[in-house]
N, CA, C and O of each residue as an XYZ file, in Angstrom:
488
protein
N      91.234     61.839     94.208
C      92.211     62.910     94.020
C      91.480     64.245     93.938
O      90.572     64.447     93.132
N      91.902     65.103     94.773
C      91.495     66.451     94.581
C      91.681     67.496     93.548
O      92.822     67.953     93.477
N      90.869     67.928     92.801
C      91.192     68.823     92.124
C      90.163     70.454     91.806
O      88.984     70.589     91.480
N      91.340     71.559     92.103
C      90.759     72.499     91.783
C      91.063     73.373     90.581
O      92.122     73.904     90.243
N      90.121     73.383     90.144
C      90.660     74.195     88.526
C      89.908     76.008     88.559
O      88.693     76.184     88.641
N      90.428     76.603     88.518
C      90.311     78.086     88.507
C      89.830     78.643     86.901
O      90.171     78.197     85.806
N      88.763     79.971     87.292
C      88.466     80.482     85.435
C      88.225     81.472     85.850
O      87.708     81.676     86.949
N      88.676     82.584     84.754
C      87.877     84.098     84.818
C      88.720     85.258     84.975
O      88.370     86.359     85.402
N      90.287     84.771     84.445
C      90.944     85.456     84.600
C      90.991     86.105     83.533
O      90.189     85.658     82.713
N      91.876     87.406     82.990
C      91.934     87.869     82.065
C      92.835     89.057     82.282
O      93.636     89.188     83.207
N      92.543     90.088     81.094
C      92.921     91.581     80.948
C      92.248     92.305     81.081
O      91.305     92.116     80.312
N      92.066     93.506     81.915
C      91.105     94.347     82.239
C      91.716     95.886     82.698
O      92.685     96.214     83.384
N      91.168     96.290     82.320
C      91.664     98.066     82.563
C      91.238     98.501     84.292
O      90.343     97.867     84.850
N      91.719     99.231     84.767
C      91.817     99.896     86.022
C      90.922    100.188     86.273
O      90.360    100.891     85.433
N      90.196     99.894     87.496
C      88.585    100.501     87.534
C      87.645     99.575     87.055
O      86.458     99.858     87.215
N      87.993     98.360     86.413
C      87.185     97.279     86.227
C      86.665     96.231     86.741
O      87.211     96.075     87.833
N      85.999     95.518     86.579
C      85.638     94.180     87.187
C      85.829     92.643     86.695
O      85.665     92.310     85.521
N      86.150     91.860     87.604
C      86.532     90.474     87.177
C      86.030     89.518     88.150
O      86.011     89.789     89.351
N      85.509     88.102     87.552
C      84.609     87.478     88.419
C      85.648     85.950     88.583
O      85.653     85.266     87.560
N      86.333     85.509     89.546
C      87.454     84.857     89.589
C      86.321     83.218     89.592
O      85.193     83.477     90.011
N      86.515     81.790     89.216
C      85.388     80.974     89.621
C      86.459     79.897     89.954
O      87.611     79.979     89.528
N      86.057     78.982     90.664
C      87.055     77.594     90.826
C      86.197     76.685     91.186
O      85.221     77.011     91.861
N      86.421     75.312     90.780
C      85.471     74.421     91.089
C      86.663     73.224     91.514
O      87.837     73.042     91.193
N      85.833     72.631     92.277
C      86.013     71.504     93.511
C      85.876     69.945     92.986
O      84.806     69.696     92.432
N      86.843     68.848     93.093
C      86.054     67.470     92.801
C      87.379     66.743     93.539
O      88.522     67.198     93.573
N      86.999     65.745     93.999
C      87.374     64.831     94.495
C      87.170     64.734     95.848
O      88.011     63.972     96.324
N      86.292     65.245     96.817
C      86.500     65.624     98.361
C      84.621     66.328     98.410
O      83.784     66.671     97.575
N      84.704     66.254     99.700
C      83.081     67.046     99.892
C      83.111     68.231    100.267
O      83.361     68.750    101.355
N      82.704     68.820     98.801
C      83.361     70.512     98.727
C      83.223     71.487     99.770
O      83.924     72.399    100.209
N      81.410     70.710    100.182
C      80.844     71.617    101.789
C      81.240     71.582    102.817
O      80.966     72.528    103.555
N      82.046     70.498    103.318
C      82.792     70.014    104.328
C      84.260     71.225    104.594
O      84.778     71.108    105.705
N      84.765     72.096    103.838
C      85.692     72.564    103.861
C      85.818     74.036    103.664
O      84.766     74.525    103.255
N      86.628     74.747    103.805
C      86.858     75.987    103.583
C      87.623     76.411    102.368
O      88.054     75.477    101.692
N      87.811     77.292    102.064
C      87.987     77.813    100.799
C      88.998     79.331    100.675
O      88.740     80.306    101.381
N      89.959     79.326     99.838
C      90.546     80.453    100.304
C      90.777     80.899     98.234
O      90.366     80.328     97.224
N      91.519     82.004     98.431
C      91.907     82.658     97.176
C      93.527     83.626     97.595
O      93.553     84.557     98.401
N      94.884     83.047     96.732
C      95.622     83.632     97.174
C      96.280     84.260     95.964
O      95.809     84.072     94.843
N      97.256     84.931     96.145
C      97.609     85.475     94.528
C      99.156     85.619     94.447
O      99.832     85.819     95.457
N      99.553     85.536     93.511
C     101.417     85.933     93.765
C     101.530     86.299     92.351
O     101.352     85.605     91.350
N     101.954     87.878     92.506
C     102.916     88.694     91.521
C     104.276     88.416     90.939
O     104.880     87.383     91.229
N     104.727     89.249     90.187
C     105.815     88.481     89.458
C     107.041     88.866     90.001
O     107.356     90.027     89.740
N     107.785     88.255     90.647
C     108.726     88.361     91.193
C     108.640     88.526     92.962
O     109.469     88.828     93.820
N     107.352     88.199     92.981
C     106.831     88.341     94.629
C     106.289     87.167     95.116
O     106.145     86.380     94.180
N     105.805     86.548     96.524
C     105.739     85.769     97.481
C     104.269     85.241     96.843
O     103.554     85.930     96.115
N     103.983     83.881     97.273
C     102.291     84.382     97.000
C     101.819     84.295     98.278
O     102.312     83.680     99.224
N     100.491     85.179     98.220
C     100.168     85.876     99.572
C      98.556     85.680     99.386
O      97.920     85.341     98.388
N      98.077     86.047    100.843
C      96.565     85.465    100.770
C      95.392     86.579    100.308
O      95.702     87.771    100.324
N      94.691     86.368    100.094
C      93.986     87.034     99.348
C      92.656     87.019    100.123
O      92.444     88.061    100.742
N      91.648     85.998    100.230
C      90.514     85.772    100.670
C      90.019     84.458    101.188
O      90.346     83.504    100.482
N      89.065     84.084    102.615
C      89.165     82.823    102.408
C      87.521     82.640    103.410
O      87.110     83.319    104.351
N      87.064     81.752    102.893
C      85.559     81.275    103.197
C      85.171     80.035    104.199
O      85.968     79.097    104.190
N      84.118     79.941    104.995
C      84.206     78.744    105.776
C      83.306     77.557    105.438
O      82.432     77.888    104.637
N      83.279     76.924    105.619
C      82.576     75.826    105.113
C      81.337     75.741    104.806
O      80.830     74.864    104.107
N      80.407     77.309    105.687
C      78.613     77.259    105.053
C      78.877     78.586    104.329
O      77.962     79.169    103.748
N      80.116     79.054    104.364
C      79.805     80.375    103.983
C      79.198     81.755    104.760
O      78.753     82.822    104.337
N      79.411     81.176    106.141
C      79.001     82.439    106.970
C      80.270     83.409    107.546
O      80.205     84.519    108.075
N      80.965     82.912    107.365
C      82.065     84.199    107.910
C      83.073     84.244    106.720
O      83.644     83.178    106.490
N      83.349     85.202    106.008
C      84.728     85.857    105.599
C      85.513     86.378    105.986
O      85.368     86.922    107.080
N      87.275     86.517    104.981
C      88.105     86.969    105.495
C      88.908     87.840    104.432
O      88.778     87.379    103.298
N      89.442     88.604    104.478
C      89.834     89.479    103.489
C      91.549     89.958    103.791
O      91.859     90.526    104.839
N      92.240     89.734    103.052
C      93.615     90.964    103.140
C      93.333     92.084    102.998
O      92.729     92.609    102.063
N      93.876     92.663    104.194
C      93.750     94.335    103.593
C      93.768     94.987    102.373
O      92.965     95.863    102.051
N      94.759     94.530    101.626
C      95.096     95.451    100.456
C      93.679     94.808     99.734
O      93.896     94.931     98.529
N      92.170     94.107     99.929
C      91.380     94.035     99.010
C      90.244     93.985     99.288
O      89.312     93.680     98.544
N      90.190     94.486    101.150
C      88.767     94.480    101.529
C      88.128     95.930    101.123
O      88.696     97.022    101.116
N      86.798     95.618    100.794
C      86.203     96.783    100.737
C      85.717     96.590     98.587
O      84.708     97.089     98.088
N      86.683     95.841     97.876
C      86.650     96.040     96.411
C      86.241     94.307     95.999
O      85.532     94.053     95.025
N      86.894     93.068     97.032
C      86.987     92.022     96.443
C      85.683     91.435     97.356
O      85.283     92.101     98.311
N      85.033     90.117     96.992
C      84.375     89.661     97.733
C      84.251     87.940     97.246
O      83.951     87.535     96.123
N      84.595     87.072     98.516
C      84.440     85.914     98.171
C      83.374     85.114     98.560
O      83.332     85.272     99.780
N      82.195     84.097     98.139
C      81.508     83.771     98.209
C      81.151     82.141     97.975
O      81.867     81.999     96.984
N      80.865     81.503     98.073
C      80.769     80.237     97.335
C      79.319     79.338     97.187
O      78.372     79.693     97.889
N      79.197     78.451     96.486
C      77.793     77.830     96.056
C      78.542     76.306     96.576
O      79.596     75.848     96.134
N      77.571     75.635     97.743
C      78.343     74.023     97.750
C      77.036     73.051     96.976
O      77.033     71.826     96.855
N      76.213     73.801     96.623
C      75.364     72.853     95.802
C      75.821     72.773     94.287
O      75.301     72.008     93.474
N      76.735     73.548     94.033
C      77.768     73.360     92.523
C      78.946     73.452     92.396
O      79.515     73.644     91.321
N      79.651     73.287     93.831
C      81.018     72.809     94.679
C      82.352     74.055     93.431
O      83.357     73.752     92.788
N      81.661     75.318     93.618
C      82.406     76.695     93.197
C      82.216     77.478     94.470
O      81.220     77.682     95.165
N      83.327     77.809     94.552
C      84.165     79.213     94.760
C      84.219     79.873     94.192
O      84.586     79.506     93.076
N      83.858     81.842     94.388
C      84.122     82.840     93.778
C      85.066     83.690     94.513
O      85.384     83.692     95.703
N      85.601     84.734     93.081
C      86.300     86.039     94.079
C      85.425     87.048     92.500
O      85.402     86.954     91.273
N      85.013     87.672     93.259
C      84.425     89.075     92.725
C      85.200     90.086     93.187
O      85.391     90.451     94.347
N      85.723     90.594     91.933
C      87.073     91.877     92.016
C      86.499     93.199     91.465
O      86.539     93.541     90.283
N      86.075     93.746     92.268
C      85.876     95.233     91.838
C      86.825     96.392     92.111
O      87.693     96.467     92.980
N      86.431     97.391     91.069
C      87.605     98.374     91.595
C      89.172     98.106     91.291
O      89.988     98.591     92.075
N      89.676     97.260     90.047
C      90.553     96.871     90.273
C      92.121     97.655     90.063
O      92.181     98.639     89.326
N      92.731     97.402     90.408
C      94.248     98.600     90.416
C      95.487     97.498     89.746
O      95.639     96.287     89.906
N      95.994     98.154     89.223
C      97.075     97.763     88.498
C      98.067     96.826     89.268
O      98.473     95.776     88.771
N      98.472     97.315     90.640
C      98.648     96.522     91.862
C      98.231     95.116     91.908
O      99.047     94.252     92.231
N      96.835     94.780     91.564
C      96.592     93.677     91.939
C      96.541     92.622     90.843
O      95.825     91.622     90.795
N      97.768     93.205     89.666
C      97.922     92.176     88.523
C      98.908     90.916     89.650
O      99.643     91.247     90.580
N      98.539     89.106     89.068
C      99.099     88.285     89.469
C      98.054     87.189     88.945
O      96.960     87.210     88.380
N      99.228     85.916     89.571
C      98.472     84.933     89.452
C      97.489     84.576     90.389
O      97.788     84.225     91.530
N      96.525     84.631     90.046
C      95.490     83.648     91.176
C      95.280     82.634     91.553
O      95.494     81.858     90.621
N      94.745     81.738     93.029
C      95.141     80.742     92.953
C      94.097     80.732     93.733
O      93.711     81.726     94.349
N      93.467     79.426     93.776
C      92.126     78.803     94.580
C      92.987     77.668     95.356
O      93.657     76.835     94.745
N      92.913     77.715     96.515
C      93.011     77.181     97.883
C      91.776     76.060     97.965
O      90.594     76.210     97.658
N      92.431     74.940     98.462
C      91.343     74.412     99.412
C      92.010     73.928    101.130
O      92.874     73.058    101.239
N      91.505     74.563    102.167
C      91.706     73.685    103.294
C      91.100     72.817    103.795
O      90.059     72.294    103.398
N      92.061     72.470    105.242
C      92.199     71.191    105.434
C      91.002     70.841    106.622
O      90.874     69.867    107.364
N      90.260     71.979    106.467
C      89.320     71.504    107.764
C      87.594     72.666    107.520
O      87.626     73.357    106.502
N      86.932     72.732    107.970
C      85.906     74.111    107.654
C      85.938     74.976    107.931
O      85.360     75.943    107.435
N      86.886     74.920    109.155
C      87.360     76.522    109.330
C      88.803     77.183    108.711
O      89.739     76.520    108.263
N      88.721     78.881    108.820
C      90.042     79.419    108.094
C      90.988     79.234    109.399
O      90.790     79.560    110.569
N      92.147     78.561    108.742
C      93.352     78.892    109.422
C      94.404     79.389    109.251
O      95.103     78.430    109.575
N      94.893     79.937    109.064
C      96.142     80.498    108.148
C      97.419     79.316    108.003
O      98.099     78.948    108.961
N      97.543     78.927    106.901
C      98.752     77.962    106.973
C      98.442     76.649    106.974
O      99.268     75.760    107.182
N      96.956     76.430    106.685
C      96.372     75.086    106.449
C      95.981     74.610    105.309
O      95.212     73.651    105.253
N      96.562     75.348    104.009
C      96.210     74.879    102.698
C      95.954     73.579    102.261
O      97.009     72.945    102.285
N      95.042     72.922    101.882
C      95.849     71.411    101.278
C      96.103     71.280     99.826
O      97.003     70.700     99.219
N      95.098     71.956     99.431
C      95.187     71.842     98.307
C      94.982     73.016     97.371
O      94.219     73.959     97.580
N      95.949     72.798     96.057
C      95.954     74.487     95.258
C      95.358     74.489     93.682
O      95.314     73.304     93.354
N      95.095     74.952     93.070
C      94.158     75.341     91.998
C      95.550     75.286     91.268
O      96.581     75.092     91.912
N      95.552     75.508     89.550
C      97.278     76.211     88.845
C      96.702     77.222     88.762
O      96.851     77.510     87.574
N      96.177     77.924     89.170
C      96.261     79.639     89.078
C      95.726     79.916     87.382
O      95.882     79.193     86.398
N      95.057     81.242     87.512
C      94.854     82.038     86.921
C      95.098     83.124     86.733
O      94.986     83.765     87.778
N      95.620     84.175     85.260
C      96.681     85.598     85.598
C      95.240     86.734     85.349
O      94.144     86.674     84.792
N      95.940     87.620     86.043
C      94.608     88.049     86.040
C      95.640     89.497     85.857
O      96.601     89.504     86.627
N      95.539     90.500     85.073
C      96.623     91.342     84.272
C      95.419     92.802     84.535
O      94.201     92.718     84.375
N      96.087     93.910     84.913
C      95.054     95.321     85.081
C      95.768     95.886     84.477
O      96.919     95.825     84.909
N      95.594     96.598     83.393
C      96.321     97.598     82.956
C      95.816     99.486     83.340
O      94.688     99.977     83.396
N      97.212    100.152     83.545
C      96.680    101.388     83.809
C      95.984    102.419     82.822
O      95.564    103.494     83.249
């Protein structure tokens, strides 16, 4: 059984930093790709960031390239999102993705983390 469990969420003031972590078990973490999506309160959840199976290509939503950066370690089967710069905007839940193959596809989730809230105040 797959499971991803998400940490590192919190409260943080505008202009701050937050280090998002999720870890991997049941599946061969290196074998797969990796995403980070988020959904606000009363809004869709939407994609956020997503990684390929060695970690050589990223992908970013607009509203977070340039501040967020995702990365991952498969020798300790974690996923990161490093949030810099952060805006009040990007209060929500977070959620660690795993797909279904090593590359990003959009719409190939298999599996989801329960999220972490991750709250910016202005």
């Amino acid at each position: 059984q797959v499971q991803l469990v998400e940490s590192g969420g919190g409260l943080i003031q505008a202009g701050g930093s937050l280090k998002l972590s999720c870890t991997a078990s049941g599946r061969t973490f290196s074998n797969y790709a990796m995403g980070w999506f988020r959904q606000a309160a009363g809004k869709e959840r939407e994609f956020v960031a997503a990684i390929t199976w060695r970690g050589l290509t990223t992908y970013y939503a607009d509203s977070v390239k340039g501040r967020f950066t995702i990365s991952r370690d498969n020798a300790k089967n974690f996923v990161y999102l490093q949030m810099n710069s952060l805006k009040p905007e990007d209060t929500a839940v977070y959620y660690c993705a795993g797909y279904s193959g090593p590359y990003y596809t959009p719409s190939t989730t298999q599996y989801w983390g329960q999220g972490t809230q991750v709250t910016v105040s202005s």
